[in-house]
N, C-alpha and C positions, 0 to 999 in steps of 0.2 A: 229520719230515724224513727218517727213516733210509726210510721207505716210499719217499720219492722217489726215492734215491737206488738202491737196489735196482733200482725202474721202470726207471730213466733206466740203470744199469749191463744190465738186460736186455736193452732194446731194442737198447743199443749191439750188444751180443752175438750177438743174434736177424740183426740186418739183414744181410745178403746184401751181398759188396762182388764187382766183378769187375775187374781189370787187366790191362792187355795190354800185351806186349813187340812193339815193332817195329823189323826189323832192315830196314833199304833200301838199294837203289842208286840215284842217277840216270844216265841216260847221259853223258857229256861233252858231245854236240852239242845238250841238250837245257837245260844249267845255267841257260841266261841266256834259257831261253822260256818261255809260259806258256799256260794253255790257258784260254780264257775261254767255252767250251760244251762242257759234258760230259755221256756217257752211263754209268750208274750198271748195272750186268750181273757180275749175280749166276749161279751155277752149282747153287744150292740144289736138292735133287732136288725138292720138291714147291714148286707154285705161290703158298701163304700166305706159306712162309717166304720165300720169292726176295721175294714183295710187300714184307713186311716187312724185309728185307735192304733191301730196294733203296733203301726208305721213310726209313730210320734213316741209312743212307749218305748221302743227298740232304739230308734235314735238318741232319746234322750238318756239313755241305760248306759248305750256306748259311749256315749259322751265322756261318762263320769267314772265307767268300770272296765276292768280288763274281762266280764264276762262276754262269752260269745250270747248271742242273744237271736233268738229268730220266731217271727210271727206264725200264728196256730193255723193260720189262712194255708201259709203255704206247704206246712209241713200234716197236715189234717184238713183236706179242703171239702168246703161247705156242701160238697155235688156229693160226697161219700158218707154214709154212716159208720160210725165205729162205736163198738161197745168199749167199756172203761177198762176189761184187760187190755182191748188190742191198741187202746190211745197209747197206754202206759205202754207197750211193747214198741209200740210206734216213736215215741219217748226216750225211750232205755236206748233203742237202736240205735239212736243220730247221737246217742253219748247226752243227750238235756237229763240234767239231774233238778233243775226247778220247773215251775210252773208257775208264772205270775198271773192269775185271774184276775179281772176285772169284772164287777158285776153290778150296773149301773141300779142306779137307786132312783127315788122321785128326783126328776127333771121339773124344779118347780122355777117360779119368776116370783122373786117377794121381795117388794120395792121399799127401799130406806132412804132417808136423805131430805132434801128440797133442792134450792138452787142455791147459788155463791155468790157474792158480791158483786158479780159481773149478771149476773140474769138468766143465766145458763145453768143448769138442769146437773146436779150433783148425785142423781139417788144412783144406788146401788143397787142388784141384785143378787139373789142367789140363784146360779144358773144350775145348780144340778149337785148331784154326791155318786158317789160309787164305792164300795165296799171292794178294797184289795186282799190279795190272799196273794202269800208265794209259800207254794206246796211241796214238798219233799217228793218228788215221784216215786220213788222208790219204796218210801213209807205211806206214802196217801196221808202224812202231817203239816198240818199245818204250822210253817215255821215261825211267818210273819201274817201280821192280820192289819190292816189299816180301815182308818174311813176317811177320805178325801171330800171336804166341801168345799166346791168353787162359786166363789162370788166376783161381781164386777162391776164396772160402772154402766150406765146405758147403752154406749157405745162397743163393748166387749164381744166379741163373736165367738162361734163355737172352734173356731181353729184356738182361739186365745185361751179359751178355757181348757182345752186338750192337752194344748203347750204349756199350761201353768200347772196343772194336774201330774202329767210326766215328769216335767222338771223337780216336782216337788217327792213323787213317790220315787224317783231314780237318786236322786240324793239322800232321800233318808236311807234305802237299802243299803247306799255305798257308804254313809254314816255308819250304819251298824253294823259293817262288815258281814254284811250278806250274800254280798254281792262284790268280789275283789275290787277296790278302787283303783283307779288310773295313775300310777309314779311318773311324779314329776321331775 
């Protein structure tokens, strides 16, 4: 039993956690609306990660909301240029009445902590921030504005940080009725 326990205290140890702080506003003329088609647009400089951003966002939206939800990748793809009427047209036509932008911030590493009673290695990081926006298309208003900080332990990776970041700005939407929530 003591073997298991050792196991079981490793793993605990071993695994990677990531958390995110999000600070928001909503507008006033926006409290009591809600957006039930949205465009997920990411600012990721390489094309995997925005996929991936966009993918994790979208999932974690639908999760929690009955909005339809669909990534910028595939509905405005990277190979084409569009000026900001013809996005917005591009927009209006598939019926998306939001726009959730993401627009990553410093990606820093700033180490907190020491180690734990066992000798193992407790610091934290800050792995990164990004500045959310979910935009009125229609009006070009910004409805909701956030700032998402993720932090994590040593072992934290960047999928963990994306899924902590999503889960945390797709529930506050559907908190605020931004974003129709899911009946149970």
């Amino acid at each position: 039993m003591a073997k298991y326990r050792f196991l079981i205290i490793a793993v605990v140890l071993a695994a990677g956690c990531a958390s995110t702080e999000l600070s928001s506003y909503i507008d006033p003329e926006y409290v009591d609306r809600s957006f039930n088609s949205v465009v997920v647009w990411s600012d990721w400089p390489e094309i995997e990660g925005r996929e991936i951003l966009e993918t994790i966002l979208a999932e974690e939206i639908r999760a929690v909301t009955q909005a339809s939800v669909v990534r910028s990748i595939d509905v405005a793809p990277p190979t084409r240029q569009f000026s900001s009427d013809e996005i917005v047209a591009v927009f209006l036509g598939q019926g998306i009445n939001g726009a959730i932008t993401i627009q990553l911030s410093d990606s820093q590493v700033l180490s907190k902590g020491g180690f734990n009673m066992f000798g193992f290695g407790t610091s934290a990081v800050q792995i990164g921030a990004a500045r959310i926006n979910l935009v009125d298309i229609e009006t070009g208003i910004i409805a909701w504005t956030g700032l998402a900080s993720v932090s994590g332990n040593r072992y934290a990776t960047v999928e963990m940080a994306r899924r902590s970041a999503a889960k945390e700005i797709a529930s506050e939407l559907a908190n605020l009725g931004l974003l129709p929530r899911v009946q149970n």
